[in-house]
N, C-alpha and C positions, 0 to 999 in steps of 0.2 A: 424348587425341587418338589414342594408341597403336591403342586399343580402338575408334575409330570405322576407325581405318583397316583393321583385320582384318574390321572387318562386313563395309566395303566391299568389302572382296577375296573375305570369304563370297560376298557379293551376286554378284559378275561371275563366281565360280567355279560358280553356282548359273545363273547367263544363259544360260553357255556350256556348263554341263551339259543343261538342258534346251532348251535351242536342236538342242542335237545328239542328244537321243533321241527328238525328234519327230519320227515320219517325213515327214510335210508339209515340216518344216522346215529337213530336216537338208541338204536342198542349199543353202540359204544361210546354215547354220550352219558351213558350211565354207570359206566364202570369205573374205578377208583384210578385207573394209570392215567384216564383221559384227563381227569381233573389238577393229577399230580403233572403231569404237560403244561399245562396252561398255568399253575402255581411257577412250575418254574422257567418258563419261557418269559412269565412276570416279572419275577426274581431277576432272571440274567439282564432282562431290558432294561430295569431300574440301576442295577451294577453296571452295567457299562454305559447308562447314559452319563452317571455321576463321575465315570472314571475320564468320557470326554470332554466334561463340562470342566476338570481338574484341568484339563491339559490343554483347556483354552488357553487360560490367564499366562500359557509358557510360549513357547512359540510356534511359528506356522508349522514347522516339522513335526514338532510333538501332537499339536490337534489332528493332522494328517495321518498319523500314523495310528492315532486312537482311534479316529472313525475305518482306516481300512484293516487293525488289528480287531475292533469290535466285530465288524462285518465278517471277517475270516470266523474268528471266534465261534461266531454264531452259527455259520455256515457247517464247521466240524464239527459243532454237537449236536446239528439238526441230522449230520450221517451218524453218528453214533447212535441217537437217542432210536432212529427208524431204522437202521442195520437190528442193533440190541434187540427190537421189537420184532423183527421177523425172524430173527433165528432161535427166538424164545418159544416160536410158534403157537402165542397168544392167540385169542378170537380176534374177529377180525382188523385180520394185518392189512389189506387193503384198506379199509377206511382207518385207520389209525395212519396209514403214512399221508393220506391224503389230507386228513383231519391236522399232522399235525403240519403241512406244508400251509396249512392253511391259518395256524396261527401262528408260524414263524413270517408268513407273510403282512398277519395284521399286527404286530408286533414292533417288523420292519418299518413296515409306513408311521408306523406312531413314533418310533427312535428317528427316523428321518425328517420327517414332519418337526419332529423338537428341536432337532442338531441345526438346519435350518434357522428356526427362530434364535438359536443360543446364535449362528453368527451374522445376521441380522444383529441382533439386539449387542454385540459386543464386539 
C-alpha cells in the first residue's frame, strides 16, 4: 500500500506540475480549488484502491463489484464536483472541467494500472 501511495503522490505532483507549465493553464493552476481537486481525486483513489484490495482476499463477486462500484463512484463525483463548479460560476469553468477530466483520467490509469498488478500478484 506504501508503494501505491507514493504513485499517487507522483500522480498529483505531476497534475500540479503540468497544470502550471501550461500557459493556457496556468491561471487556474494557481488557484486554491484546483489544488483542492487534485488533494481529493488523491484521497478518493487511495480509499477505494484499499477498499479493492479488501475485497480481493473475498470472492470473485465481491472484487467485481468493488472495481465496477469504485469506477461508478468516481464517475458521480467527477459530474458533481464539475456540474458544482459551473453553476457556482467560478473563473474559469471551461479549463477547470477540462483540467479536472484530466486528472480524473490520470488518476484512473494509476487505480487501473495497480488493480491489474493486485490480480496478477493474487
Amino acid at each position: 500500500m506504501n508503494r501505491f501511495i507514493a504513485k499517487t503522490l507522483l500522480v498529483s505532483l505531476l497534475c500540479v506540475t503540468i497544470g502550471g507549465l501550461l500557459p493556457f493553464f496556468s491561471d487556474m493552476a494557481s488557484q486554491p480549488i484546483w489544488f483542492s481537486a487534485i488533494t481529493f481525486y488523491a484521497l478518493l483513489t487511495i480509499l477505494l484502491r484499499s477498499w479493492v484490495a479488501k475485497s480481493q482476499k473475498g470472492s470473485a463477486i465481491k472484487f467485481s463489484t468493488a472495481v465496477i462500484g469504485t469506477t461508478t463512484a468516481k464517475m458521480l463525483l467527477t459530474i458533481v464536483i464539475i456540474t458544482t463548479y459551473l453553476v457556482s460560476k467560478l473563473p474559469h469553468r471551461e479549463l477547470f472541467v477540462f483540467g479536472v477530466f484530466g486528472v480524473f483520467v490520470a488518476f484512473s490509469v494509476l487505480f487501473v494500472i495497480d488493480v491489474q498488478q493486485l490480480i496478477k500478484g493474487g
